[in-house]
Kinemage of the C-alpha trace (Angstrom):
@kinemage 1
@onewidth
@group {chain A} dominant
@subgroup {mainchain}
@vectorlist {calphas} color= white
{ca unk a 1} P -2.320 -12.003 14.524
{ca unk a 2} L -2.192 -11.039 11.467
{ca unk a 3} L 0.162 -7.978 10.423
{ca unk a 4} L -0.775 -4.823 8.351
{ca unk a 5} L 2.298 -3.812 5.579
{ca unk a 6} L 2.178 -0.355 3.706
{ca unk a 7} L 3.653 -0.803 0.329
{ca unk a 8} L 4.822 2.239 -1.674
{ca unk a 9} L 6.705 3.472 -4.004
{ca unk a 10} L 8.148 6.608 -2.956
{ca unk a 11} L 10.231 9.720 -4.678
{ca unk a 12} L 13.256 10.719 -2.835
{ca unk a 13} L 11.869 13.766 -1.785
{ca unk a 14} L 8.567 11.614 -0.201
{ca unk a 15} L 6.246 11.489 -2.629
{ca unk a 16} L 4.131 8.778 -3.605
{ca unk a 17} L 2.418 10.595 -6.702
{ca unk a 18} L 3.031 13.397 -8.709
{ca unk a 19} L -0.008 16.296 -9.399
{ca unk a 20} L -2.591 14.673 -11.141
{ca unk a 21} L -2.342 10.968 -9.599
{ca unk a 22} L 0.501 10.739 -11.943
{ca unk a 23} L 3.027 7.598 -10.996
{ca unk a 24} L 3.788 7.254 -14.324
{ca unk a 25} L 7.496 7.649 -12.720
{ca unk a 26} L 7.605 4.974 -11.028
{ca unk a 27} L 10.784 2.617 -11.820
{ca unk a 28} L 9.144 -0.963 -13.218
{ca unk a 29} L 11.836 -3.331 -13.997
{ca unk a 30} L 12.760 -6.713 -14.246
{ca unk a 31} L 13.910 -6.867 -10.436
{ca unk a 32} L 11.202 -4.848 -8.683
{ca unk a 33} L 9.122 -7.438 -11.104
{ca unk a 34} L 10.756 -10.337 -8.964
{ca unk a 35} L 10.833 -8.751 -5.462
{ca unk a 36} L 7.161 -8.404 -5.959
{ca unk a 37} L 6.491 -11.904 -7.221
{ca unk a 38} L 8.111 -13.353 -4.533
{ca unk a 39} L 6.231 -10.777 -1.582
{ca unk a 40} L 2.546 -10.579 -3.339
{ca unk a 41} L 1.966 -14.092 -1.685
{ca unk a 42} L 2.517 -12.852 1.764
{ca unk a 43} L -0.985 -10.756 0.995
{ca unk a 44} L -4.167 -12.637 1.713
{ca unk a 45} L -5.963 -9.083 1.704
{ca unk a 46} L -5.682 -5.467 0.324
{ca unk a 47} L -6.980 -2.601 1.764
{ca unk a 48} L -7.306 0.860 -0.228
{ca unk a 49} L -9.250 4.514 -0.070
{ca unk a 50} L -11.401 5.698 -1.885
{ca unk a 51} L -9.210 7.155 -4.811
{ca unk a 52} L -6.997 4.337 -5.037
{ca unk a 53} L -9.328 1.780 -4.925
{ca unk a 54} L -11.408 3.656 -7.782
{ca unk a 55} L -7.355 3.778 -9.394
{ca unk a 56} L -6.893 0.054 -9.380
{ca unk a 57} L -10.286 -1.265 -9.954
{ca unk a 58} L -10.522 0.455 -13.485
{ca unk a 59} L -6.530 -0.844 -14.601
{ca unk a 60} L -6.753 -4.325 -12.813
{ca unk a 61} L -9.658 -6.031 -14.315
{ca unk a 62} L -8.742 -5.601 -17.989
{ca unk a 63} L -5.510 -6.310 -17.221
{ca unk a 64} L -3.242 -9.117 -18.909
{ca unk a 65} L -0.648 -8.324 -16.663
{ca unk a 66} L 0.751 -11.370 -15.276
{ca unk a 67} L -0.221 -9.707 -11.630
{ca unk a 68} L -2.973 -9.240 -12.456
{ca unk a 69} L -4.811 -12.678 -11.613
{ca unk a 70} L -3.531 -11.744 -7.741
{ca unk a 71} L -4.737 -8.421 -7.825
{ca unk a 72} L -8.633 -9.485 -9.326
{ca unk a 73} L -8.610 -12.516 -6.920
{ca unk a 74} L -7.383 -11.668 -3.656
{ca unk a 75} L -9.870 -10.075 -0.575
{ca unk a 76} L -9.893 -6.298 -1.244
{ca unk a 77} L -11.571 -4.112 1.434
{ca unk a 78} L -11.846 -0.431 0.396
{ca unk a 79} L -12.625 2.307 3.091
{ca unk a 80} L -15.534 4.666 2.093
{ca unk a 81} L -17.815 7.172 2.863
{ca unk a 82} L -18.692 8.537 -0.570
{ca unk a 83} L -18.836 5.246 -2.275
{ca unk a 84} L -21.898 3.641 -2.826
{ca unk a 85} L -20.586 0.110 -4.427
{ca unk a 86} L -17.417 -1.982 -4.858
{ca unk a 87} L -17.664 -3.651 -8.121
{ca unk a 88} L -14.238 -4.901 -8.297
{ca unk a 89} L -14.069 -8.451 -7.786
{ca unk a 90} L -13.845 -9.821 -4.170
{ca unk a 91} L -14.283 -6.244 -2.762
{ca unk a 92} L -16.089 -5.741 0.435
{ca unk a 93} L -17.248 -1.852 0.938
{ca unk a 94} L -16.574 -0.493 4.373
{ca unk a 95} L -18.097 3.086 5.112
{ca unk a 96} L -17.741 2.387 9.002
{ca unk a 97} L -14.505 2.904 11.378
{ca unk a 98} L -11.736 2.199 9.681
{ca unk a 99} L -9.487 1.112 12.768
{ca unk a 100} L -12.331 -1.316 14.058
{ca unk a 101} L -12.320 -2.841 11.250
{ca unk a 102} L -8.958 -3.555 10.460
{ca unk a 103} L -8.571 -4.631 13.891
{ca unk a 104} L -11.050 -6.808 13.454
{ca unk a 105} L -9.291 -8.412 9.991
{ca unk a 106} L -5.884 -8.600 12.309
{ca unk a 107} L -7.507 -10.603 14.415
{ca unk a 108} L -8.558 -12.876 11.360
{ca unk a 109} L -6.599 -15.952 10.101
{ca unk a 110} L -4.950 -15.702 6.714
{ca unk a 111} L -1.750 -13.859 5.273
{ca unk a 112} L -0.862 -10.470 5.849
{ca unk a 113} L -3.167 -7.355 4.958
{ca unk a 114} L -1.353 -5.039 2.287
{ca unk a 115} L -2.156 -1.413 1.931
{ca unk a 116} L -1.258 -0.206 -1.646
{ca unk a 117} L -0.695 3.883 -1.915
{ca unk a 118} L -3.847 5.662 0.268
{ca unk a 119} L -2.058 7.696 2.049
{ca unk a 120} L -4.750 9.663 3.974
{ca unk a 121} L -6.291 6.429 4.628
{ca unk a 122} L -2.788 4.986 5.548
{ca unk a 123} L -2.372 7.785 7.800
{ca unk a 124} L -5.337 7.091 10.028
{ca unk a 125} L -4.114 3.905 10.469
{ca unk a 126} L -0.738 5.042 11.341
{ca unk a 127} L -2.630 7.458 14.279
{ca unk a 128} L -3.805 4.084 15.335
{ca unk a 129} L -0.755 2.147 15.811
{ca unk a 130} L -2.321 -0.209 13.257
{ca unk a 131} L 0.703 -0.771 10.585
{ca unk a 132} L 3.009 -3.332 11.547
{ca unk a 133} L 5.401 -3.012 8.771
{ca unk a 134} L 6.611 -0.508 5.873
{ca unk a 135} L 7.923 -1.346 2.678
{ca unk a 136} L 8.421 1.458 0.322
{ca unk a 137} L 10.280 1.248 -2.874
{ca unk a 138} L 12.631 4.458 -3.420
{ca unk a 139} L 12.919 5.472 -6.748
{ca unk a 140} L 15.777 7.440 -8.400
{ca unk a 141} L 13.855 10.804 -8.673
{ca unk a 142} L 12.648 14.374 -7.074
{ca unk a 143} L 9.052 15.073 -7.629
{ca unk a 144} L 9.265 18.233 -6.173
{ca unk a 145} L 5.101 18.465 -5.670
{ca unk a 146} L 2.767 15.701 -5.563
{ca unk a 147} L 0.627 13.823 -2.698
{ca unk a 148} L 3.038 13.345 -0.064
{ca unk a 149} L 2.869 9.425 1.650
{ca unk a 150} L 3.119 10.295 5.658
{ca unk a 151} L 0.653 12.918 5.894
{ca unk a 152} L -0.426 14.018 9.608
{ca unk a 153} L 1.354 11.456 11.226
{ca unk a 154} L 0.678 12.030 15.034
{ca unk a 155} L 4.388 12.225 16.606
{ca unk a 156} L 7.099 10.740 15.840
{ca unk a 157} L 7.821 6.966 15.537
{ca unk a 158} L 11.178 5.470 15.521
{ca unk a 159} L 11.252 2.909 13.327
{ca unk a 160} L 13.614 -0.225 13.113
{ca unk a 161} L 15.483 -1.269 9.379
{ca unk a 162} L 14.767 -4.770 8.700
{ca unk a 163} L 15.892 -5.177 5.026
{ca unk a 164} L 17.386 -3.503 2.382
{ca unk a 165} L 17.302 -4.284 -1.209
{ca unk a 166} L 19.403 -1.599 -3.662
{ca unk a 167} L 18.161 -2.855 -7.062
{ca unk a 168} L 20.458 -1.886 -10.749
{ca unk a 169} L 17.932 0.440 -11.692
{ca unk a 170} L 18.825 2.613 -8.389
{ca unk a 171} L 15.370 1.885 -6.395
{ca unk a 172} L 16.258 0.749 -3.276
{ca unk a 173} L 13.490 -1.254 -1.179
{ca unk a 174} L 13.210 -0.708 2.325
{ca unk a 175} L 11.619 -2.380 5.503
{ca unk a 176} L 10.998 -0.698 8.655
{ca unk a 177} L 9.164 -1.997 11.454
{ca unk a 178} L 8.058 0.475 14.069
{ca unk a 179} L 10.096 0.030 16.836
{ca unk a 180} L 7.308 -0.824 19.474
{ca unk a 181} L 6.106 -3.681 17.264
């Protein structure tokens, strides 16, 4: 079975964006660059909301990022009731139940499913038992407002550390499994 990871970068004080879908603060250096070239691979799909899908798909595309040939080519699934169309390349549009469907990509072959920021989306997931794994990246800084990442997360989960990375910059990446997984 395949395993769902959340992947976020994260404030101190537990926020994943600043007012105005601002993560301009976000600590991009030459070992986060690394740590994520040697993880992305892991991902044979994304899945994203609404707002961060619409987020990525207008950066990503015009890109010349050297990530960027991942993030236009691997499966993207983005969860929507408002949308109408996915144009981003090799995006399927779901506007059905979000926990049947994921189930039914766990059950898929192929690497592991990455969710990228969407945290009310992340959150119904969570409610489901459905996330295997968290990663977050914690960067050096207090937000103090912003769009929290655990929002209305049904009781409380004890979770299990399986890796720490401090890097120079002072992010320190983090992986928790929840303890009944």
């Amino acid at each position: 079975m395949r395993k769902v990871i959340m992947w976020d970068m994260v404030s101190v004080d537990g926020f994943f964006e600043a007012p105005g879908h601002d993560i301009g603060w976000f600590v991009f250096e030459e070992e986060l660059d690394a740590y994520i070239r040697e993880t992305q691979f892991e991902a044979g799909t994304l899945l994203f909301g609404r707002t961060t899908y619409e987020l990525m798909a207008a950066y990503w595309p015009s890109s010349r990022d050297h990530i960027a040939a991942f993030m236009n080519g691997v499966e993207k699934y983005v969860f929507s009731r408002t949308l109408r169309s996915a144009d981003w390349n090799n995006t399927t549009l779901v506007s059905g139940d979000a926990a049947d469907e994921v189930r039914r990509l766990k059950e898929r072959e192929g690497g592991a499913i990455f969710i990228f920021g969407s945290a009310d989306f992340a959150s119904a997931l969570i409610a489901q038992g459905l996330v295997d794994e968290y990663r977050l990246g914690i960067n050096p800084v207090l937000l103090g407002k912003g769009t929290p990442l655990f929002q209305n997360v049904p009781e409380r989960t004890k979770l299990d550390l399986t890796h720490v990375r401090p890097l120079k910059s002072g992010v320190v990446i983090l992986h928790y499994r929840p303890e009944s997984a």
